[in-house]
SERO-4910 file (N, C-alpha, C, O; in steps of 0.05 Angstrom, whole numbers):
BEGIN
 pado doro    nc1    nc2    nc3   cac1   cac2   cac3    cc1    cc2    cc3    oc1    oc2    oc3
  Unk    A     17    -23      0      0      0      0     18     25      0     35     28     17
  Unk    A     12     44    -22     24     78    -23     15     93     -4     -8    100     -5
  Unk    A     33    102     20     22    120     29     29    151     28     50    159     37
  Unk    A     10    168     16      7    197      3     14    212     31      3    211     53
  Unk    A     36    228     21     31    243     46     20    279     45     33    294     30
  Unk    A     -1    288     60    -18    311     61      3    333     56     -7    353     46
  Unk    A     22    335     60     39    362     67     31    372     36     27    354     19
  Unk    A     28    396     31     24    403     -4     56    430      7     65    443     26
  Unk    A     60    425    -17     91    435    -27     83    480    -21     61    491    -22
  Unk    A    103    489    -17     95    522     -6     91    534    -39    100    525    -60
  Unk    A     75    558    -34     64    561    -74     98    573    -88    104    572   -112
  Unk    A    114    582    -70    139    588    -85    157    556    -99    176    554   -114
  Unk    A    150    546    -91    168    515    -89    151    504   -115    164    486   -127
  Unk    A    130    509   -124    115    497   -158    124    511   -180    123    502   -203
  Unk    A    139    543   -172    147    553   -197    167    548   -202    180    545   -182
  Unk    A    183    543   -230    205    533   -233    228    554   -230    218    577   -229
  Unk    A    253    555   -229    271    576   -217    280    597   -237    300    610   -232
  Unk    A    262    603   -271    266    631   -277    246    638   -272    247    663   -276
  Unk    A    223    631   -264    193    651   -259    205    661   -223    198    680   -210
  Unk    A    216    649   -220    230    657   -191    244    673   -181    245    682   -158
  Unk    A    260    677   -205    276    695   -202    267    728   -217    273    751   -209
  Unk    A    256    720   -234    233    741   -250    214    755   -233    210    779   -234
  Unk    A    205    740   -219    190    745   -191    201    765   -165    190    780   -149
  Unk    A    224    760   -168    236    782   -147    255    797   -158    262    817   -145
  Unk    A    269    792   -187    273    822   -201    269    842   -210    282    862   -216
  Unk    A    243    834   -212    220    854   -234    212    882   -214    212    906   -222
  Unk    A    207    873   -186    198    895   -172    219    909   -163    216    933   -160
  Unk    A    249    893   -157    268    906   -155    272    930   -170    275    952   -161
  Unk    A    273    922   -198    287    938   -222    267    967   -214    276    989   -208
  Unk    A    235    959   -216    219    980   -207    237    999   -193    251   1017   -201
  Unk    A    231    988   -167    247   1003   -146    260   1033   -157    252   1056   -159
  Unk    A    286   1015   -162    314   1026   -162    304   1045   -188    319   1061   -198
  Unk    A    279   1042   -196    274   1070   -228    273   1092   -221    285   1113   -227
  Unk    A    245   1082   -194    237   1100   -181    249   1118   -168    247   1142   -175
  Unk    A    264   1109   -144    291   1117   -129    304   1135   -147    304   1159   -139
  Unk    A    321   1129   -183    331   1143   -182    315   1164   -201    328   1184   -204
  Unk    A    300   1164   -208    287   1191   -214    245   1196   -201    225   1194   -215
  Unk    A    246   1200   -187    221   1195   -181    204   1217   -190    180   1213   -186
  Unk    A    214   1246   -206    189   1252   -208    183   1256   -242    169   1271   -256
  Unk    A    199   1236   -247    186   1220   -280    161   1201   -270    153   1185   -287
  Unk    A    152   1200   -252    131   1177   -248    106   1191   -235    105   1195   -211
  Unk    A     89   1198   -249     64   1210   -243     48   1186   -240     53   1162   -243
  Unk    A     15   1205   -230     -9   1196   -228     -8   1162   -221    -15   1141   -233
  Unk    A      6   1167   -193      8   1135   -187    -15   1115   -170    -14   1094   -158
  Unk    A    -41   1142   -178    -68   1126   -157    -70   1112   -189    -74   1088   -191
  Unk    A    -67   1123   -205    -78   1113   -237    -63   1094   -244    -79   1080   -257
  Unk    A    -43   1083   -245    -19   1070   -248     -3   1082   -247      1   1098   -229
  Unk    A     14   1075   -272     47   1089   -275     40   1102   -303     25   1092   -321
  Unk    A     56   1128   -303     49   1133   -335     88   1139   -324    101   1135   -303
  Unk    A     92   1148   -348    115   1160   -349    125   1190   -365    130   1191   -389
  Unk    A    126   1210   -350    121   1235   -358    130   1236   -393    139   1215   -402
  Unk    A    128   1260   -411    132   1265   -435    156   1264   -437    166   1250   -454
  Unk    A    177   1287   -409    198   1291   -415    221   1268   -417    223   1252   -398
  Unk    A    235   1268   -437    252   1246   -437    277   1252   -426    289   1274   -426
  Unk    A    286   1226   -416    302   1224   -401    327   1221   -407    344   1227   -391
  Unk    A    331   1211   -429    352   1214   -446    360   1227   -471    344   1218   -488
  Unk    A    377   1244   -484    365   1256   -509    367   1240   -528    370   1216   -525
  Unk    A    365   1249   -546    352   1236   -578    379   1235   -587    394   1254   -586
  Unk    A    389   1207   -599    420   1206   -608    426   1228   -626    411   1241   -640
  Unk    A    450   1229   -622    461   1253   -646    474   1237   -669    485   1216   -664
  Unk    A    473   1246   -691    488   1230   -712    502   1252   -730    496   1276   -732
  Unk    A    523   1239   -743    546   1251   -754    528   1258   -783    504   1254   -789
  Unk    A    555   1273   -800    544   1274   -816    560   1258   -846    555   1262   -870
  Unk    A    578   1243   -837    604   1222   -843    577   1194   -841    570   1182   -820
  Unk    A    570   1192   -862    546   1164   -876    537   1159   -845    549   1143   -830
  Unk    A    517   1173   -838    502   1169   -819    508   1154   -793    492   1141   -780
  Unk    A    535   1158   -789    549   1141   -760    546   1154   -741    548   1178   -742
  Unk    A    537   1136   -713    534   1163   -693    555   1176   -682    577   1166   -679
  Unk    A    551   1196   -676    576   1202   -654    570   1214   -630    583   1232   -619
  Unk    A    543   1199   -622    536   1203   -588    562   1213   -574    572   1234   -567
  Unk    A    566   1197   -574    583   1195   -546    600   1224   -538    599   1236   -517
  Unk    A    617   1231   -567    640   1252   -563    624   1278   -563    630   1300   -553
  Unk    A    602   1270   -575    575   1299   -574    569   1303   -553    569   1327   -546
  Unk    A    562   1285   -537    548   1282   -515    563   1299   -487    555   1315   -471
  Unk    A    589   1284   -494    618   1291   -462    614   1325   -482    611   1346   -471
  Unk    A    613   1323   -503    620   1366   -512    588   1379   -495    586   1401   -484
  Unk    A    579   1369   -496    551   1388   -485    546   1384   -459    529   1397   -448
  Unk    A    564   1361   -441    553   1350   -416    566   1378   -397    588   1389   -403
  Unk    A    549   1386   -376    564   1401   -358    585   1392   -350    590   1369   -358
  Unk    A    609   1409   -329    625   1401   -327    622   1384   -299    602   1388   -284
  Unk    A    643   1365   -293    644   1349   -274    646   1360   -244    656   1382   -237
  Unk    A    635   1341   -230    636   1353   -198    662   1359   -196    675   1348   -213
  Unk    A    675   1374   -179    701   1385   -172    714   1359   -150    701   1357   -129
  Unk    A    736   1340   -152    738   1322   -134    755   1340   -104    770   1358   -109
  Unk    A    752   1333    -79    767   1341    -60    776   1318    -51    768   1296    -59
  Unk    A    800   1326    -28    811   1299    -20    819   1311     10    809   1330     22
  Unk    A    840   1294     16    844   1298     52    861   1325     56    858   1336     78
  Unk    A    876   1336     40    896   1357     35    889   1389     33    899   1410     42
  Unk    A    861   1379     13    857   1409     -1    817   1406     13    799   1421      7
  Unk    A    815   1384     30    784   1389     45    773   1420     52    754   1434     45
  Unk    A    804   1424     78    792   1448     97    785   1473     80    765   1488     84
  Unk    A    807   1478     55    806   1504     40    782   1505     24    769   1526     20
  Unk    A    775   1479     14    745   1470     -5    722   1490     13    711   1512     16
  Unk    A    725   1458     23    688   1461     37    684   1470     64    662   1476     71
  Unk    A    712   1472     87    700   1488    107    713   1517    101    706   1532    119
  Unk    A    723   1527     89    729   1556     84    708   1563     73    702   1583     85
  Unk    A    690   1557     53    677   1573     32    661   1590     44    654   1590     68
  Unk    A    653   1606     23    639   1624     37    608   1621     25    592   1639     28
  Unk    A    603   1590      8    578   1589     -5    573   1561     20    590   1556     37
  Unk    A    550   1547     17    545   1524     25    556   1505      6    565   1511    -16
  Unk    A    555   1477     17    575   1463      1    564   1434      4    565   1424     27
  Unk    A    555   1422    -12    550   1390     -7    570   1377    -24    575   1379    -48
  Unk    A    584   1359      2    602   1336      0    586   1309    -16    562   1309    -12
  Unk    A    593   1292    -29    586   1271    -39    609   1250    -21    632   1251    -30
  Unk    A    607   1236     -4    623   1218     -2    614   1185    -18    592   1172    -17
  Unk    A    636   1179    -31    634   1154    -54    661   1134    -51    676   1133    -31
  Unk    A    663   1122    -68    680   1106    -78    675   1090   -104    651   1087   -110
  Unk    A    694   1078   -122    692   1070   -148    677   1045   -144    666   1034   -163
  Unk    A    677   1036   -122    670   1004   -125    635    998   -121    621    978   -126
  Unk    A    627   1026   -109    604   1026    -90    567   1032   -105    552   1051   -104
  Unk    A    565   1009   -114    541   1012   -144    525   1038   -136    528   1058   -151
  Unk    A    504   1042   -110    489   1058   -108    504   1088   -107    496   1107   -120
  Unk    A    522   1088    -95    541   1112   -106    537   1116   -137    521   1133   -145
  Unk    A    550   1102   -150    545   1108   -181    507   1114   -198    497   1124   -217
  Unk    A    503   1103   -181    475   1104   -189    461   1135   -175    444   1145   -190
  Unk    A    465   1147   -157    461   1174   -153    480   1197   -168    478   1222   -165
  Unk    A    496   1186   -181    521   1198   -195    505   1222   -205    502   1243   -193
  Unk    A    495   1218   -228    476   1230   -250    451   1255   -221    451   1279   -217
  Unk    A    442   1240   -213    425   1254   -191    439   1279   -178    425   1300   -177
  Unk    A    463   1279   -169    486   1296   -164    487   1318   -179    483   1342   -176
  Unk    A    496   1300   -201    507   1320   -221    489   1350   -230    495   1373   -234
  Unk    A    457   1329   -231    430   1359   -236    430   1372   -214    428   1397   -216
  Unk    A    432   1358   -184    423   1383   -168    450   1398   -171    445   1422   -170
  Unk    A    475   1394   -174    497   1411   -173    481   1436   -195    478   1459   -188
  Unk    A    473   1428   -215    473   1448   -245    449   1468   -233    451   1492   -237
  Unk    A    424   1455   -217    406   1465   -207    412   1494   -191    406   1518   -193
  Unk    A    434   1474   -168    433   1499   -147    465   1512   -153    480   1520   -135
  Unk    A    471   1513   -183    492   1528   -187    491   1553   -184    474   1566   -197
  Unk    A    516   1571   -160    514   1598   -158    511   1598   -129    526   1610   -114
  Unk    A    491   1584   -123    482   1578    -93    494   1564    -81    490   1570    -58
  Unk    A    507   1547    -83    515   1517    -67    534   1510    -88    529   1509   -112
  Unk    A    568   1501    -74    589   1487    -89    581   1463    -77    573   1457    -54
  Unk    A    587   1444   -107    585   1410   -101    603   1398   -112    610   1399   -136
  Unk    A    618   1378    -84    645   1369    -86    646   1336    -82    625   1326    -74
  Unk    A    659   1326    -85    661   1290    -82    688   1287    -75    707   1298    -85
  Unk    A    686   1272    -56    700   1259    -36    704   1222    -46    684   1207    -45
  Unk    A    722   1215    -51    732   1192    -54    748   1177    -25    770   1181    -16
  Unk    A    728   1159    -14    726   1149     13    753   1133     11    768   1133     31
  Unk    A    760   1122     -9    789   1103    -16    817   1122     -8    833   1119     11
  Unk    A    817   1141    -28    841   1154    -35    842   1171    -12    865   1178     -6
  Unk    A    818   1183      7    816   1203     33    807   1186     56    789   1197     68
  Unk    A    812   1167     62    796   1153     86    793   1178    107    770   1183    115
  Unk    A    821   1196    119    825   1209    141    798   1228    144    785   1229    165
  Unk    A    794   1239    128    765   1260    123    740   1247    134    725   1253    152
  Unk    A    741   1230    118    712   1204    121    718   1204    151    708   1215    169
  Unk    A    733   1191    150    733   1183    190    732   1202    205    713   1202    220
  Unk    A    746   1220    206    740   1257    224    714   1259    221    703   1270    240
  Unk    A    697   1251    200    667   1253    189    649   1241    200    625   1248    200
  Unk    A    665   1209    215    651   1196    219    630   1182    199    606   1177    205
  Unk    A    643   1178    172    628   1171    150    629   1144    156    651   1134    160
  Unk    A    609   1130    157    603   1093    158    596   1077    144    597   1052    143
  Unk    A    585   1101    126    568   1081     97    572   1109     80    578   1132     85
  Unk    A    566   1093     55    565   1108     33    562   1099      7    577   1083     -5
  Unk    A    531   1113     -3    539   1141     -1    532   1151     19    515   1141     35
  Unk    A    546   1182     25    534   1184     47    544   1228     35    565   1237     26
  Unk    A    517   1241     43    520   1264     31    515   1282     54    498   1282     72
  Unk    A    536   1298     47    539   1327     75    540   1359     75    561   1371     80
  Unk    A    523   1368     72    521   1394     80    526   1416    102    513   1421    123
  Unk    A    556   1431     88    560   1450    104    561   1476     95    573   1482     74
  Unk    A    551   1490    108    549   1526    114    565   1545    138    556   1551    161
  Unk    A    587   1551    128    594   1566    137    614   1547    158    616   1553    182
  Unk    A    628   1525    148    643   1508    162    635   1494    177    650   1488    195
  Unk    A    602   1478    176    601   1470    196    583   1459    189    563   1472    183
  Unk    A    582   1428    186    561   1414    174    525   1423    193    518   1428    216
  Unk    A    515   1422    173    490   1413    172    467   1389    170    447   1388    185
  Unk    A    470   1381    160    459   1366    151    477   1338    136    496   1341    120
  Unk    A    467   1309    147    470   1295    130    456   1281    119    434   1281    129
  Unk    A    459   1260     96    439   1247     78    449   1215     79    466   1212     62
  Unk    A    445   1197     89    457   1174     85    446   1152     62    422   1149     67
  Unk    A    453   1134     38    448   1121     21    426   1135     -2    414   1156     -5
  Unk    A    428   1114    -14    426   1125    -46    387   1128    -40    371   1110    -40
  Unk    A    383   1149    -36    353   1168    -36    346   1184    -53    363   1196    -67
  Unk    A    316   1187    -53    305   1204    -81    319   1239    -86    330   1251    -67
  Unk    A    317   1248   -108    319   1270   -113    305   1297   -101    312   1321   -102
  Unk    A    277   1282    -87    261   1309    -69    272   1309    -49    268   1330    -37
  Unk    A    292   1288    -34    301   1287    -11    318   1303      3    317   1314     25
  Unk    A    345   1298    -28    364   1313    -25    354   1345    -33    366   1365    -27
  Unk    A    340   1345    -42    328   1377    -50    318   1393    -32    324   1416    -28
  Unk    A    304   1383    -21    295   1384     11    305   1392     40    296   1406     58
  Unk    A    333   1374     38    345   1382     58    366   1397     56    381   1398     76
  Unk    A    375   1415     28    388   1440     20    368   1460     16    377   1483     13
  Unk    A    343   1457     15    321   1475      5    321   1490     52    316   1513     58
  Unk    A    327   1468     70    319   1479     87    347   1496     96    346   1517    109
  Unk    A    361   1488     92    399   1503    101    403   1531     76    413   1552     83
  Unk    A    395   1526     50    397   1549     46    380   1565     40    386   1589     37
***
């Protein structure tokens, strides 16, 4: 005689292991869209639409038999890069100035760092005039980071008038960081 046994299998354990994994990447990827630009995502009692404005521009092409030449077009029109500081030239940077100043602390290795990169870069262009924005490389300056008490990162710092304000810890939306320079300056 067979004896069946009652236990029935848990409902994750019947799908086979790419609906499984599809299953918990899909909302991830969401996520991390959202995170990094959130206010491309309207009317979210309605669903998701995704605003008009595009987010990337429209390729550029040469005029050498229609080859592109994104790329070298692209670095000619891109603003210019955050200004890097380090452990040497910190105090004269960002606690001398006489503007407010948000620190980026990063490193090359550190994904969500790179992934607020771009995020950075607009509020720098945003609050240009108003606020210098500098990056800190946690590798090549550990000594800063640690006087900082930096633990994670990314990890973003605002100071006015030498003397932090405000900090921001891991990779957060763009109203966030806007927010908490919108209240310091």
């Amino acid at each position: 005689a067979m004896i069946f046994s009652t236990v029935q299998p848990a409902p994750f354990e019947m799908v086979d292991g790419a609906t499984r994994v599809l299953s918990l990447l899909i909302p991830a990827i969401f996520a991390l869209i959202i995170l990094v630009e959130p206010s491309r995502w309207t009317g979210l009692t309605s669903g998701l639409k995704i605003s008009s404005r595009p987010h990337v521009p429209a390729p550029l092409t040469s005029r050498r038999g229609g080859r592109s030449n994104t790329g070298a077009m692209r670095r000619a029109l891109a603003p210019q890069a955050l200004k890097d500081v380090n452990d040497d030239n910190f105090v004269d940077v960002v606690e001398k100035s006489s503007i407010p100043v948000l620190v980026d602390f990063w490193a090359p290795w550190c994904g969500p760092c790179r992934l607020i990169e771009p995020l950075i870069e607009e509020i720098s262009n945003e609050y240009d005039g108003r606020m210098l924005t500098v990056k800190l490389n946690t590798d090549e300056s550990p000594a800063t980071a640690t006087k900082l008490g930096v633990r994670s990162i990314p990890s973003l710092m605002l100071f006015k008038d030498g003397d932090r304000k405000d900090t921001i810890v891991g990779a957060v939306p763009k109203a966030t960081i806007t927010g908490a320079l919108d209240k310091v300056l």
